[in-house]
Structures are given as structure tokens and as C-alpha cells.
MIDOSE-1310 file (N, C-alpha, C; in nm, 2 decimals, decimal comma, always signed):
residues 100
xxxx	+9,51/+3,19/+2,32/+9,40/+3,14/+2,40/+9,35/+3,02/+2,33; +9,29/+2,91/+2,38/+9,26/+2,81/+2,30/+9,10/+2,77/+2,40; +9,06/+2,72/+2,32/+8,95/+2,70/+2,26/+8,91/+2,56/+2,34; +8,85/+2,55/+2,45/+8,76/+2,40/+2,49/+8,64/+2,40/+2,47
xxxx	+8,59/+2,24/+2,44/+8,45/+2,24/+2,42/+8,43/+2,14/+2,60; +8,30/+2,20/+2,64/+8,29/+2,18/+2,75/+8,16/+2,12/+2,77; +8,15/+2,00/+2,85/+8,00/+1,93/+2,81/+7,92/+1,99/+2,95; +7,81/+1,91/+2,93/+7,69/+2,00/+3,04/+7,71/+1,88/+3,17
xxxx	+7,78/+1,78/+3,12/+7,84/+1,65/+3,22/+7,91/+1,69/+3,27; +8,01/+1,76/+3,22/+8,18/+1,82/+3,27/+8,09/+1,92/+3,38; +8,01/+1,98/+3,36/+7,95/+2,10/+3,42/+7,92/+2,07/+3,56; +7,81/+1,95/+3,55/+7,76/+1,91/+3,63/+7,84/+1,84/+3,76
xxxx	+7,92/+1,79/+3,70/+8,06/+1,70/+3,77/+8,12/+1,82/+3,88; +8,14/+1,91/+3,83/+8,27/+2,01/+3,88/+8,14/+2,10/+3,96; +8,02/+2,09/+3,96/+7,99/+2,19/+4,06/+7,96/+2,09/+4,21; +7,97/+2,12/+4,33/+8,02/+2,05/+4,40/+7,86/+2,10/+4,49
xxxx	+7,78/+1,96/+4,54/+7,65/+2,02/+4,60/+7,67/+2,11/+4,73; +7,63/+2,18/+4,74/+7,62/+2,32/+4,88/+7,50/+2,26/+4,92; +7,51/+2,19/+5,09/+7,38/+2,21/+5,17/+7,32/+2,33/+5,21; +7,15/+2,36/+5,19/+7,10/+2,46/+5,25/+7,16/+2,46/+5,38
xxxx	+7,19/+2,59/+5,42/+7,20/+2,66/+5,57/+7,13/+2,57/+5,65; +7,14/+2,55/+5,78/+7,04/+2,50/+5,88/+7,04/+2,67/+5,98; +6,90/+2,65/+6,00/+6,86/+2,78/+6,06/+6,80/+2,69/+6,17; +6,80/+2,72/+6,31/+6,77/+2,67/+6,40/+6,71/+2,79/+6,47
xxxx	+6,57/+2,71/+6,44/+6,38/+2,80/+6,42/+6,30/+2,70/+6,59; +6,35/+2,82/+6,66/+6,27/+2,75/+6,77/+6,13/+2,71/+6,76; +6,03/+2,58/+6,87/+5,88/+2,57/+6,85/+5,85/+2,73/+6,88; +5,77/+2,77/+6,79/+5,68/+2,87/+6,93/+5,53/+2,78/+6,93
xxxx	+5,50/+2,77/+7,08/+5,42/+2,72/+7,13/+5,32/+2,87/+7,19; +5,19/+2,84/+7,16/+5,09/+2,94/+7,19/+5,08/+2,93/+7,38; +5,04/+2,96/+7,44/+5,00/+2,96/+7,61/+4,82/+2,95/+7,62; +4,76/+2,93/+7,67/+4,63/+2,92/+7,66/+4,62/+3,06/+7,73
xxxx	+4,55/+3,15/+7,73/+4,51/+3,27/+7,76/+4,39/+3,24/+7,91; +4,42/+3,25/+8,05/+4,41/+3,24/+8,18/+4,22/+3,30/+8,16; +4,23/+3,38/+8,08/+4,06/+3,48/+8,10/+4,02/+3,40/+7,99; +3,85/+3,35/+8,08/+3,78/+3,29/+7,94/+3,75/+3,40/+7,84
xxxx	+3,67/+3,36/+7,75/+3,69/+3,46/+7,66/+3,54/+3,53/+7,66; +3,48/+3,41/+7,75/+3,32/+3,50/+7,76/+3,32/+3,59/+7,86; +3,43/+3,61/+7,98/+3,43/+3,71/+8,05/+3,47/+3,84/+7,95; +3,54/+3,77/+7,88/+3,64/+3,92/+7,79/+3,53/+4,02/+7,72
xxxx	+3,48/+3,94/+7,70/+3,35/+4,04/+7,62/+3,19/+4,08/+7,71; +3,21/+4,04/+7,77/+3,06/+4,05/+7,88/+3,03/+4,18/+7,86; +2,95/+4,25/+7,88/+2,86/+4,38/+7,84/+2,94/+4,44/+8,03; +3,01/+4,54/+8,06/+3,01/+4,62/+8,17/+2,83/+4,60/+8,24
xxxx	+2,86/+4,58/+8,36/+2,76/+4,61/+8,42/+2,72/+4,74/+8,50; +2,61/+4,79/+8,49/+2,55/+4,91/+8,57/+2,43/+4,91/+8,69; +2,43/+5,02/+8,74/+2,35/+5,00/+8,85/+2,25/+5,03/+8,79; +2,20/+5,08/+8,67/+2,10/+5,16/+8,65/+1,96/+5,07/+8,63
xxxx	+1,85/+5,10/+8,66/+1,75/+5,00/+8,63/+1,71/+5,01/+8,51; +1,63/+4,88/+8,45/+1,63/+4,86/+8,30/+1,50/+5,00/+8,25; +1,50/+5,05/+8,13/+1,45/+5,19/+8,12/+1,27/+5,12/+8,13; +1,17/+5,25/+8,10/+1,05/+5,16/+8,14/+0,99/+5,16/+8,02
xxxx	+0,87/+5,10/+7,99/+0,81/+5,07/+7,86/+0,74/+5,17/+7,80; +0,76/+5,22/+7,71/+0,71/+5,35/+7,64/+0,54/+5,31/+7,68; +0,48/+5,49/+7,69/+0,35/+5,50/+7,72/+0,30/+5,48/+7,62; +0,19/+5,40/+7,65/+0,09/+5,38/+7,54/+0,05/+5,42/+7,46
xxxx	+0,00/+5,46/+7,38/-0,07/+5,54/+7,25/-0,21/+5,59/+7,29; -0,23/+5,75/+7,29/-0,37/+5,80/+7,33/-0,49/+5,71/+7,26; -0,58/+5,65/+7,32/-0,67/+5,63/+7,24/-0,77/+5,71/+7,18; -0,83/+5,60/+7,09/-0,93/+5,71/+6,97/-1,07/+5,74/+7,09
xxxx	-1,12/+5,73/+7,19/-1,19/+5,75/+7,25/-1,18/+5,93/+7,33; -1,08/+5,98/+7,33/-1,04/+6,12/+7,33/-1,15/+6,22/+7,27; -1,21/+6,29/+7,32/-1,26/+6,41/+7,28/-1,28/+6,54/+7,36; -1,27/+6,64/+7,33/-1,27/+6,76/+7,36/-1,37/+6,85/+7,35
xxxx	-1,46/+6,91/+7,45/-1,56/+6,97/+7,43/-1,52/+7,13/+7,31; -1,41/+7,21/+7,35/-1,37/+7,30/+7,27/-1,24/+7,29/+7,27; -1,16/+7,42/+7,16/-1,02/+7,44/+7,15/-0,96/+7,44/+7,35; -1,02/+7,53/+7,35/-0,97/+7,60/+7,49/-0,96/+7,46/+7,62
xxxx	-1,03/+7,37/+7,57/-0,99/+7,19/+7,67/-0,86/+7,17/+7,57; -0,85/+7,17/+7,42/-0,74/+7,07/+7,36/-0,61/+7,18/+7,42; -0,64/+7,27/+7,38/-0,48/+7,35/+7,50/-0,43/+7,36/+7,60; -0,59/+7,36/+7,72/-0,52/+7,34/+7,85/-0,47/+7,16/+7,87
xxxx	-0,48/+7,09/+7,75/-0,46/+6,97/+7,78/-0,33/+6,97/+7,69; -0,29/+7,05/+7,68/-0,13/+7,06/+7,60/-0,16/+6,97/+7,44; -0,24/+6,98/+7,41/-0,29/+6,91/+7,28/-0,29/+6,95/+7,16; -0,30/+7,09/+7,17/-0,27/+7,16/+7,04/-0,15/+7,20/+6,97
xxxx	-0,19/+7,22/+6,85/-0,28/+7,21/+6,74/-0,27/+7,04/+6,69; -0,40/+7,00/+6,66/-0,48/+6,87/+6,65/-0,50/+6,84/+6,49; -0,42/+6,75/+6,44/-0,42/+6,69/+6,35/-0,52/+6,61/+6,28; -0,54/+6,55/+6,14/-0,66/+6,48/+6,17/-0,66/+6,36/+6,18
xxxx	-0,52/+6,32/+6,20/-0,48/+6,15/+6,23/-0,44/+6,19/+6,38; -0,50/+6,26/+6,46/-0,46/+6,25/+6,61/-0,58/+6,22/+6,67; -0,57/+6,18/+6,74/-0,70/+6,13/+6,89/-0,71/+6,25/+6,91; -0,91/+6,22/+6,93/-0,93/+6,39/+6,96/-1,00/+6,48/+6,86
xxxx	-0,88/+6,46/+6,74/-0,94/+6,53/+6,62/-1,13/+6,54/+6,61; -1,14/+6,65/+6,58/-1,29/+6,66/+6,54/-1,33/+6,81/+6,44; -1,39/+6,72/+6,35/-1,41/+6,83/+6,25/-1,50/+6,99/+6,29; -1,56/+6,96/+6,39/-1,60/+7,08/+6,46/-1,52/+7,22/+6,54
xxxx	-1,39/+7,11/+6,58/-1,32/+7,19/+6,64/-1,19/+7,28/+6,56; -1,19/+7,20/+6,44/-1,13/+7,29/+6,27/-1,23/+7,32/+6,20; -1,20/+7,49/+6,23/-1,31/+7,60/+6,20/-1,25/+7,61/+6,05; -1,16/+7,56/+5,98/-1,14/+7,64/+5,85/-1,12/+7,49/+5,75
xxxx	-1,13/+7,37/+5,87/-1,16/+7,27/+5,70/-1,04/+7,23/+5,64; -0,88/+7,28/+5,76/-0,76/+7,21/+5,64/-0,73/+7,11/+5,70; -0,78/+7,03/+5,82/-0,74/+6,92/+5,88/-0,66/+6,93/+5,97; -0,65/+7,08/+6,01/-0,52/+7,10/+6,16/-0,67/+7,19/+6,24
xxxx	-0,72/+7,11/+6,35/-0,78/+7,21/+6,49/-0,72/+7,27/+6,60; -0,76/+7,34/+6,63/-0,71/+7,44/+6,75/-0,57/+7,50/+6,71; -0,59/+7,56/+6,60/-0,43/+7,58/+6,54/-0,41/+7,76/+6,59; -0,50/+7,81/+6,66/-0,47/+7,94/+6,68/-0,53/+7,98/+6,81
């Protein structure tokens, strides 16, 4: 067997250039989409009418002659941050009336 010395010229000479592949890559072209897109999202509509505005808050002008008015008035038992409240009508002083 014998022995060549081989240069990096000799190398380059003898390799012979290979074109990349040609791959034939169609356009894709997008389509514009027919439905605007503010229909697409629109809220479903219903028949239902819009709900109504919460009742007001009892006012602090509320009072009760006894327990037996705060119950038949579906009131009880009476807090002492509720309309109404009155220290007369909490017989025991812990801040809940008509508790029984």
C-alpha cells in the first residue's frame, strides 16, 4: 500500500457541487372569510326582557310599635344595623330584637 499526501485543494477540486433539491412549494393563498367577524361573536339574542332594578333599601324611618308588628311584617329577628331596630324592642340588650 503506498502512501499519498493529499492537499485540501486536491479535496476541494474532486468534490463536485450537488444543487439543493428544488421542492415545488405551492402559494397558499388565505380566502377572506364571507362572515364578518362582528357577526361571529355577537351575544345570541333572547326574548327575555332586561331583569328589573333591585328594590331599594328599607329606609331608616321604619319603626315598629312591638315584636308581634316586626313578625307579622316578616322582619324578624332585627339586628341593630337593620331599619326598625329599636332598643326597646331587645328585651335582653345583645343587639338582636324580636329574636323569640
Amino acid at each position: 500500500m503506498t502512501t499519498e499526501t493529499v492537499t485540501v485543494e486536491a479535496v476541494a477540486a474532486a468534490v463536485v457541487d450537488v444543487p439543493e433539491p428544488v421542492v415545488d412549494v405551492p402559494e397558499v393563498v388565505a380566502e377572506p372569510d364571507p362572515t364578518p367577524i362582528a357577526a361571529a361573536v355577537a351575544p345570541a339574542r333572547t326574548s327575555q326582557a332586561p331583569a328589573a332594578p333591585p328594590a331599594p333599601a328599607a329606609s331608616a324611618s321604619v319603626s315598629y310599635k312591638n315584636c308581634d308588628a316586626v313578625k307579622a311584617a316578616g322582619a324578624a329577628p332585627l339586628y341593630r344595623s337593620d331599619p326598625g331596630y329599636s332598643s326597646k324592642l331587645d328585651r335582653d340588650g345583645d343587639g338582636v330584637a324580636c329574636e323569640t
